[in-house]
C-alpha positions as CSV (number, residue, x, y, z in Angstrom):
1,X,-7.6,20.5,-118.4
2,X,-11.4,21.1,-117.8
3,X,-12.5,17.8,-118.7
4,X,-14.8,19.4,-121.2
5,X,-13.9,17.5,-124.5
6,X,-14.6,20.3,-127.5
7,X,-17.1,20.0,-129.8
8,X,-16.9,18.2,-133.3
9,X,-17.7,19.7,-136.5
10,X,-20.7,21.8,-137.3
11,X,-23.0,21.5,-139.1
12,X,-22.7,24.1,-142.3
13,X,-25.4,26.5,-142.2
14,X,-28.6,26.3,-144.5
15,X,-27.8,22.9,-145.2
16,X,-29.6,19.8,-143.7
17,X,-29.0,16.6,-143.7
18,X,-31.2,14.5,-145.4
19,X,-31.4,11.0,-146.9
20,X,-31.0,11.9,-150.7
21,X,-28.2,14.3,-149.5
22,X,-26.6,11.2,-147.8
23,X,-27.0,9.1,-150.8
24,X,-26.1,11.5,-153.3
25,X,-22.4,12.3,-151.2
26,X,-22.5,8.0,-150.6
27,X,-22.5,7.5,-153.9
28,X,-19.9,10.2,-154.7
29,X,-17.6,9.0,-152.2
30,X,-17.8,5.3,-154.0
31,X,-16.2,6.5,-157.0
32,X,-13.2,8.3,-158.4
33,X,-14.2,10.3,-160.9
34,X,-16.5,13.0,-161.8
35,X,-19.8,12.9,-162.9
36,X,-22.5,14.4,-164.1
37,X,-26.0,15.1,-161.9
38,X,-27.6,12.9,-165.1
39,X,-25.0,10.2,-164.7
40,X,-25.3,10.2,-160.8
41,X,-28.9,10.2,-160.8
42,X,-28.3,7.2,-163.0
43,X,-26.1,5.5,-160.3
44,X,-29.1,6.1,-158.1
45,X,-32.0,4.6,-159.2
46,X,-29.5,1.9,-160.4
47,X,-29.3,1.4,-156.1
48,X,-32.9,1.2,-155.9
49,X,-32.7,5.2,-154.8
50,X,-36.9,7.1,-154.7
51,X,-34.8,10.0,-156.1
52,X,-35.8,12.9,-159.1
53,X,-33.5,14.1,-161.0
54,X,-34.0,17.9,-159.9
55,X,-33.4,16.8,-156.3
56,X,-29.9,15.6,-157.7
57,X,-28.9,19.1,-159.0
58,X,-30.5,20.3,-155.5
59,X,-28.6,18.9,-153.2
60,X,-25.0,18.7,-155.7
61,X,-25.4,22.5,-155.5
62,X,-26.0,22.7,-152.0
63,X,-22.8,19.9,-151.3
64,X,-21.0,22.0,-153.8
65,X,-21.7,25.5,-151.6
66,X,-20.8,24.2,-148.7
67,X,-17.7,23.1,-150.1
68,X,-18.2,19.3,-149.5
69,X,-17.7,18.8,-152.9
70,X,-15.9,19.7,-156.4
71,X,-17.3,21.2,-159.5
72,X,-15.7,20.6,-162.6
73,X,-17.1,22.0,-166.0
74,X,-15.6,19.8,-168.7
75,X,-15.2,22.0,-171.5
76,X,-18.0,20.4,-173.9
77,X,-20.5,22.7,-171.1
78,X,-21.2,19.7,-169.2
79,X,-20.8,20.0,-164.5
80,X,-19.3,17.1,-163.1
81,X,-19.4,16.7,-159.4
82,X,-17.0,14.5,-157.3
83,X,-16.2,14.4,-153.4
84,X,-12.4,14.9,-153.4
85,X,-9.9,15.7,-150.7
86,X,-9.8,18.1,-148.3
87,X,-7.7,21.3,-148.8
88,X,-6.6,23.2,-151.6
89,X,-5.7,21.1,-155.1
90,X,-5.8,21.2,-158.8
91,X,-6.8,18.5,-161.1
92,X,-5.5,16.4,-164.4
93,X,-8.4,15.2,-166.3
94,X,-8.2,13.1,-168.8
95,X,-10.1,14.2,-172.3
96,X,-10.7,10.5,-173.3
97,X,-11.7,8.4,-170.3
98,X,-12.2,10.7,-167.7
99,X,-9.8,9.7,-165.1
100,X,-9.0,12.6,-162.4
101,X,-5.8,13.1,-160.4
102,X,-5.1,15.0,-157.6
103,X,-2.6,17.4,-157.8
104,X,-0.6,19.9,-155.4
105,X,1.1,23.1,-157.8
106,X,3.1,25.3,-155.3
107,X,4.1,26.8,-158.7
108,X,0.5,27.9,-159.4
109,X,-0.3,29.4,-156.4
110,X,2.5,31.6,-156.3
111,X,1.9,32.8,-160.0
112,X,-2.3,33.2,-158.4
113,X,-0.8,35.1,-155.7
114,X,1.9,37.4,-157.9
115,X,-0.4,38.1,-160.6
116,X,-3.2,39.0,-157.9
117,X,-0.7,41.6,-156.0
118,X,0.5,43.2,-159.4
119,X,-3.2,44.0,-160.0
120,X,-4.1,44.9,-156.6
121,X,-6.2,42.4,-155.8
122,X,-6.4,40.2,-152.4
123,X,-8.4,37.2,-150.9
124,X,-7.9,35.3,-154.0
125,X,-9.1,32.0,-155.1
126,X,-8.9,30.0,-158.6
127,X,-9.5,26.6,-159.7
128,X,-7.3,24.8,-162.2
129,X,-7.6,21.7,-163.8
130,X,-5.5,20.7,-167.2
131,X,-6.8,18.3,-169.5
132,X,-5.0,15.8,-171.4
133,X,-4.7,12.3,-172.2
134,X,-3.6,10.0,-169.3
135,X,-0.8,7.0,-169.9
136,X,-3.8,4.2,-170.5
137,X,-5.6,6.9,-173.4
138,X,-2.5,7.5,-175.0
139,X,-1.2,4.1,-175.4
140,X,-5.0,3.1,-177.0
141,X,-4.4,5.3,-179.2
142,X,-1.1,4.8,-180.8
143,X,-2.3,1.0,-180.9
């Protein structure tokens, strides 16, 4: 031992800390579920945030490159942003109210990987997120 403690995470390159930036990924971090830049900037001003709407889609797409955050695109053409988990994961989505899960899909992966080595390819990624209907949806609807 040297006594010399190591240093902590670096900053990621080309991407500065500022305060919209901080309340942007504060006010991601406060909820669940995706949304959109529109709906965020919403939450924003809502918090008494100076912020523009363009300065939203700025800074998600910065977040978003730096991997800080996670990009959905809902089918109807729509990016929804949310500040998940670290590491690798997929997602359930539910069509009807929005509700995200987390998910884990060893299964997936190895298919990604197979289908990527019978085609030659390597240093694969994917993203995979299945919408349905969750439990609470589905019960509102046979009511």
């Amino acid at each position: 031992m040297t006594g010399v403690e190591a240093p902590g995470p670096q900053p990621v390159t080309g991407v500065r800390s500022t305060r919209q930036r901080a309340a942007i990924a504060d006010a991601l971090a406060g909820t669940d579920d995706f949304c959109s830049a529109q709906e965020l900037h919403e939450i924003l001003k809502g918090r008494g945030e100076s912020i523009g709407l363009t300065t939203v889609y700025r800074n998600l797409q910065a977040l978003s490159q730096a991997g800080q955050i996670d990009v959905l695109w809902d089918g109807s053409g729509e990016t929804r942003y949310r500040h998940c988990s670290s590491g690798h994961h997929h997602h359930l989505v539910c069509r009807s109210c929005g509700t995200t899960v987390e998910v884990q899909a060893d299964p997936v992966e190895k298919w990604a990987a197979t289908i990527a080595a019978e085609h030659g390819f390597t240093d694969i990624n994917h993203t995979v997120e299945v919408f349905g209907l969750c439990a609470d949806c589905q019960g509102c609807q046979r009511n």
